[in-house]
N, C-alpha and C positions, 0 to 999 in steps of 0.2 A: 216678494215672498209672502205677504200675505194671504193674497187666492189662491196660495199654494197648502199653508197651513189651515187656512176656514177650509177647506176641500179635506184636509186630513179629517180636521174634528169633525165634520159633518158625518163620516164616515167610518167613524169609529166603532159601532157597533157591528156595520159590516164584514170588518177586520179581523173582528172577534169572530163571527160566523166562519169564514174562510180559514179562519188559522186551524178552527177545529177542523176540520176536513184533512187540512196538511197533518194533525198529528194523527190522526184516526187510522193512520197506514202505519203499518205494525214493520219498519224499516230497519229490524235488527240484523245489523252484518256480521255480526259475530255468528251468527245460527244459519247453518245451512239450510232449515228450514224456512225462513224467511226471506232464501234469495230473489224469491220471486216478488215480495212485498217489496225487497228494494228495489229491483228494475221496476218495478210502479212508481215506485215515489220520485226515483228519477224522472220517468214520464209524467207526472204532476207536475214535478216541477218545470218543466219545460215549458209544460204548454201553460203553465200560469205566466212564464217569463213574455211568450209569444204573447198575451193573453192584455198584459200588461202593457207592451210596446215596444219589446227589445226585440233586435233581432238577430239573425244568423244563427238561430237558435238551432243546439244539434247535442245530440247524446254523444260522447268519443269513448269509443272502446278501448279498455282499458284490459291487461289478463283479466282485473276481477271486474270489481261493479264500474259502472259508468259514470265519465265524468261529465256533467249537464254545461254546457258552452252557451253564451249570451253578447251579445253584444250593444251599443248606441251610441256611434263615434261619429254626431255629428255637430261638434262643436270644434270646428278647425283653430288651432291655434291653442288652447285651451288643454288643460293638465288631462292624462288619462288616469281613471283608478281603475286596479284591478280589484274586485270585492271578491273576496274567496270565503266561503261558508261548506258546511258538510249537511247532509241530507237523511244520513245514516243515525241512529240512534244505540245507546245501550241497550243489554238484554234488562227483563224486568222485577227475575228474582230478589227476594222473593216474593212471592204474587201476594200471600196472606196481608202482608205488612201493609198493601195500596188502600186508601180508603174508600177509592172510587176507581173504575175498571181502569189499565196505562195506556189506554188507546180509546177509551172514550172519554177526549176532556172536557172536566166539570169545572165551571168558576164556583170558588167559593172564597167570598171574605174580601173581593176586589183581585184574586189572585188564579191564574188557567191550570189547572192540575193533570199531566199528563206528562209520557215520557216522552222529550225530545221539546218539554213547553221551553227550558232555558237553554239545553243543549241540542240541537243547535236553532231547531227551525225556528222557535221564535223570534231569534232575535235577527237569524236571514229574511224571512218574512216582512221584518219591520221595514229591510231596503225595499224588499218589494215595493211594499206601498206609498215607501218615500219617493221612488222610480216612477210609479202607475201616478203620484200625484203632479209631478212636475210633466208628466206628459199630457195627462189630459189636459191641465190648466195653461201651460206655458207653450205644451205641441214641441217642447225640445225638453233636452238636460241643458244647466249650465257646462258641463264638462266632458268630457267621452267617458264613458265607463264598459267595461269589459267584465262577467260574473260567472266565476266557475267555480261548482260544485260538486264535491266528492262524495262518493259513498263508502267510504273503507276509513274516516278517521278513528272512529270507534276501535277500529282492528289494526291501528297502526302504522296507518297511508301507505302501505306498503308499495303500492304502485304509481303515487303522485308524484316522487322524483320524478322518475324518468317520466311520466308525462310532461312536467314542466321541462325539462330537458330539451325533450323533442319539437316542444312545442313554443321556443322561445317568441321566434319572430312574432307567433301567433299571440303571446304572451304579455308581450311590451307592451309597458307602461311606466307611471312618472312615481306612483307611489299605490303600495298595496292596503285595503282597509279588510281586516275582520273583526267582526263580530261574534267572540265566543268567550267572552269572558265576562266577569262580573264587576261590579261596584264594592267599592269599598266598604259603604254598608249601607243601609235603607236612607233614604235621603242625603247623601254622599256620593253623586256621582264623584265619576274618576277615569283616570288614563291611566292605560299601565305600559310599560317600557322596559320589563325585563319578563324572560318566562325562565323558569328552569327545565333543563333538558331531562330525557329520561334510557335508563338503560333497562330492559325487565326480564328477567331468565328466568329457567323454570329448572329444578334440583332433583332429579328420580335416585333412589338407592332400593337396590334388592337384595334381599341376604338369601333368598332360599327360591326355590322355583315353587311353592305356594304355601298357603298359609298352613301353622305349624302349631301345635298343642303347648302350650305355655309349660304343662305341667310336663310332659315328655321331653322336650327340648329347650327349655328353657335353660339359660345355664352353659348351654353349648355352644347354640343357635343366637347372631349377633341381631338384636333388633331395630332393624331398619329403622321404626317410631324413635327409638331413645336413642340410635347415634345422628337422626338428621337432629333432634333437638339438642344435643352435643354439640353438632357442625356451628349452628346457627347460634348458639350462646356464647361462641367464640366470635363474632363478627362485630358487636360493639359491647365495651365497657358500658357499664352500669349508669356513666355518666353521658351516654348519646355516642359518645366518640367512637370513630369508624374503625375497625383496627385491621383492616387490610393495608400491607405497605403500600405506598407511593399513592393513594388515594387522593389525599388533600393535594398531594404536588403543586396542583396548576390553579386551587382555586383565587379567584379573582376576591382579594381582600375587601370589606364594606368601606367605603369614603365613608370619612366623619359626616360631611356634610349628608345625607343618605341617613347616619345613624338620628343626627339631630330632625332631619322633617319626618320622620317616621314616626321617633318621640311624639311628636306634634301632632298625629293623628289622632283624631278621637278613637280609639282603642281603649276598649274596657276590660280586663283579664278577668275578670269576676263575672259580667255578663256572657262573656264566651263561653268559661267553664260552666255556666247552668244554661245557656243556649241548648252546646250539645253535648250535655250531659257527664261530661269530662270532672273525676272525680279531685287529680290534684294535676296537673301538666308537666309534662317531662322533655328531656332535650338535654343540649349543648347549657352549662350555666352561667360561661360568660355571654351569651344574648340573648336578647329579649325573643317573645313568640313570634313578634311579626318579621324579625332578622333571622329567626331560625325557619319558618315558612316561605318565605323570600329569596334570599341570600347565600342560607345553609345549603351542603347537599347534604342526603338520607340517606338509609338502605332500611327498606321497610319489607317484613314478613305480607303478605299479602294473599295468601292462599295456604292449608296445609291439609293432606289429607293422608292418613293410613288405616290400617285396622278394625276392629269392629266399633262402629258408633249408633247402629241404631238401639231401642231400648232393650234393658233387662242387661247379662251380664253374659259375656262369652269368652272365656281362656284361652285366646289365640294370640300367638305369634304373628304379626305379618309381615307378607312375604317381600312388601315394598313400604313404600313411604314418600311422600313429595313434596316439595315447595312451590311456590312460585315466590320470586322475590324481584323488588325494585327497588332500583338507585335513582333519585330526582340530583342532576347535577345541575351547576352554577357556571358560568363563565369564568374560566375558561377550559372549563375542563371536557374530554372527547370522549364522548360513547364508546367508539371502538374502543382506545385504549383502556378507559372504565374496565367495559366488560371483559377484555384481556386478563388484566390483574386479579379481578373478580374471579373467572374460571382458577385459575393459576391458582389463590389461594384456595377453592372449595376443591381441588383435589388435591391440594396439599395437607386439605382438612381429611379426607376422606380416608378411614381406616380399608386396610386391604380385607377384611371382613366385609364388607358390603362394593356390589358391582355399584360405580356411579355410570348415570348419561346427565348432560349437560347440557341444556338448550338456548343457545338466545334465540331470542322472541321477538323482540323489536326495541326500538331504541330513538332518539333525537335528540339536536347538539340544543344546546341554553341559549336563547339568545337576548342582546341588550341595544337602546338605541338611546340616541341622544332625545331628551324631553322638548332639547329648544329648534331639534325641524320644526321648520316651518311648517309643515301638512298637521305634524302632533299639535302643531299652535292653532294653528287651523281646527283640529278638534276639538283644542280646550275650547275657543270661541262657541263652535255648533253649541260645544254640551250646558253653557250655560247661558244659549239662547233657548235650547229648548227645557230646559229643567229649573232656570233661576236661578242658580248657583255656579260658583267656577270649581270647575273638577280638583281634585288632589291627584298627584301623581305617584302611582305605585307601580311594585313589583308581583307577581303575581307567582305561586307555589307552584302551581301546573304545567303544563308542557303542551304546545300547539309544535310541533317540531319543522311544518313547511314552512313555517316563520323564517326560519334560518336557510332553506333553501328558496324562497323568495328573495330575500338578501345576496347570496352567495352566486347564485345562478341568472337571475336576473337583473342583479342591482338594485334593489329596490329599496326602500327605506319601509317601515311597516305602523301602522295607524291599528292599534288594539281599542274599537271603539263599544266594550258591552256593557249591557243594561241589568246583567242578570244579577241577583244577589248573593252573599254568601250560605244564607239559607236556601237555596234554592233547590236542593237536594238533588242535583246533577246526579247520575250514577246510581243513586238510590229509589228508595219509594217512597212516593209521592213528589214528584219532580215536579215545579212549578214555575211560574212567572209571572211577577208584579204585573198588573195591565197598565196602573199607571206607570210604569216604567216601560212596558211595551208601547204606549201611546205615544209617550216622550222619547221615546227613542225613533220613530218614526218621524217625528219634526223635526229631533236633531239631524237625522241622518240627510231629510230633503234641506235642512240647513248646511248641513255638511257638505254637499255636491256644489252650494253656491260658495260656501268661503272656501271650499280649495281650488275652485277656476281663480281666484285672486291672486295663490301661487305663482310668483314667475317658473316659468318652465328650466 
């Protein structure tokens, strides 16, 4: 492994050059104006994979964006991983708030600033070059590897089931690795082995067929603004607690042992709150933050818009009002049934004064894996060859939802290997990535390809 690792470091600044070019493609799926920016980025991607030394390389059509196919299965006998990463990015509002343009990134401070530097392509990037190094220096992998890449996680993978589905044979392998998560905190690497699922609908009420004079109608006329804020102040107690029935039903209770290593993390409640900016923190008050980000499930307000909001003042009535809202679930609890209950109670809520429509939007199940597979042992080993320290093992707030159809569909046990940090402003402005953590994540990873060939099959 060594002319494997001197080959990385020699070419570390190269890395940097090239990843700029990967974010520099404006790959937002959400915006229909950028579909064309994503069918690029999928063709980037490819031809850096062909470029690299994988092959069988092919875009697979998909209803939406395209998913980028890879392969190098030429080590007989030896573990396959499937490496599954996304290509796609968030939108960038708001644009004011960036300090430097989200598609042209700038290092500053040791750190890549742009949208998509932690989510995702960074830290897909890093296998790249973990791949491009073990071929040039070794002319093989230790292990077979297979790398498919979606463009629609951002929007909710709406078409990567049935891709995987269809595409099983094509699919097999011994154990899946992503990279899209983060570290427990800046010099902390870590493993995580639990995600939380997610359910997210979207809540329209109309009282009138258009906007209405406050002073006219008022009185009369039901206010779509102040009965959705009605609806939704009945959804939890003051104290976090969710108060749709049958909600908790199924959740999967914390093992002590889980609450005591957790304990044990370096977890500061003070630094976090002036991290970001969090003036006292709220929740469930029999658990701690990192059990209620973890473990909990939520139902979080997430979008709300009615009426007039630009400046000065205007007496209007409106004539709608909306939500969007998400539920982060836990094991074991199901999306579908979630959002069943969920509908069931907001038209239960619903005064016959305002028309409801009801949307879900997309969704994915929680999923959890045992810390002592072998392949996660396998990661601890890479992450503190290539960083110096031995990872902690955590649960993570977010939701990867192919996770669970990786498992379910093709058996597969799943390897959560990212570099990114909790700062890292995923989703937001100014989205970034440690480089020393990208540099280290690209040795762990050409490390990681050798300790899971050791796996028996």
């Amino acid at each position: 492994m060594d002319n494997i690792i001197d080959f990385i470091n020699l070419h570390r600044e190269r890395y940097v050059d090239e990843l700029k070019a990967f974010l520099a493609i404006p790959s937002v799926s959400a915006l229909s104006e950028h579909r064309a920016d994503v069918t690029r980025c999928a063709e980037w991607c490819a031809e850096e994979m062909r470029r690299i030394g994988l092959q069988n390389v092919s875009l697979k059509a998909t209803p939406g964006n395209p998913v980028v196919y890879g392969d190098w299965l030429g080590a007989p006998g030896a573990p396959t991983i499937l490496f599954y990463g996304h290509y796609d990015v968030q939108p960038v509002d708001p644009l004011n708030l960036w300090e430097s343009p989200p598609f042209e990134a700038t290092v500053r401070d040791g750190e890549i600033y742009a949208r998509g530097a932690a989510d995702d392509k960074g830290q897909v990037f890093m296998h790249f070059k973990a791949i491009e190094a073990h071929l040039k220096q070794a002319g093989r992998l230790p292990v077979n590897i297979k790398v498919i890449l979606e463009g629609e996680e951002e929007v909710g993978s709406v078409n990567l089931d049935n891709f995987i589905v269809q595409h099983q044979a094509e699919l097999a392998a011994d154990v899946v690795v992503i990279s899209d998560s983060a570290m427990f905190a800046r010099g902390v690497p870590s493993i995580c082995y639990g995600l939380r699922g997610l359910v997210y609908c979207q809540i329209d009420l109309r009282g009138s067929s258009t906007d209405l004079h406050s002073g006219v109608f008022g009185g009369a006329v039901a206010n779509p603004a102040f009965v959705l804020a009605q609806m939704i102040s009945q959804m939890k107690d003051r104290g976090g607690h969710i108060k749709i029935p049958g909600f908790y039903d199924d959740v999967l209770a914390l093992a002590e042992e889980e609450r005591k290593a957790w304990a044990e993390l370096p977890f500061n409640e003070r630094q976090y709150k002036k991290d970001f900016g969090i003036p006292k923190l709220a929740g469930e008050s029999d658990y701690t933050t990192l059990e209620r980000t973890w473990a909990r499930p939520t139902l979080e307000v997430n979008g709300l818009l009615s009426g007039f909001t630009a400046e000065g003042a205007k007496t209007v009535l409106p004539a709608v009002a909306m939500a969007k809202i998400s539920m982060r679930l836990v094991p074991n609890q199901d999306p579908d049934k979630i959002a069943q209950i969920f509908e069931d109670y907001v038209r239960k809520l619903a005064p016959k004064t305002v028309e409801l429509t009801f949307t879900r939007m997309h969704g994915g199940k929680p999923w959890m894996t045992a810390y002592q597979n072998p392949y996660v042992q396998a990661a601890a080993r890479s992450i503190e060859r290539g960083f110096g320290r031995k990872p902690v093992f955590t649960r993570e707030g977010g939701s990867i939802p192919v996770v669970s159809t990786f498992q379910e569909v093709l058996g597969l046990p799943a390897v959560l290997f990212g570099v990114g940090l909790p700062d890292e402003n995923a989703h937001a402005p100014n989205e970034k990535l440690d480089l020393g953590n990208f540099h280290g994540g690209v040795i762990a990873s050409a490390i990681l390809y050798d300790e899971m060939s050791r796996v028996p099959k």
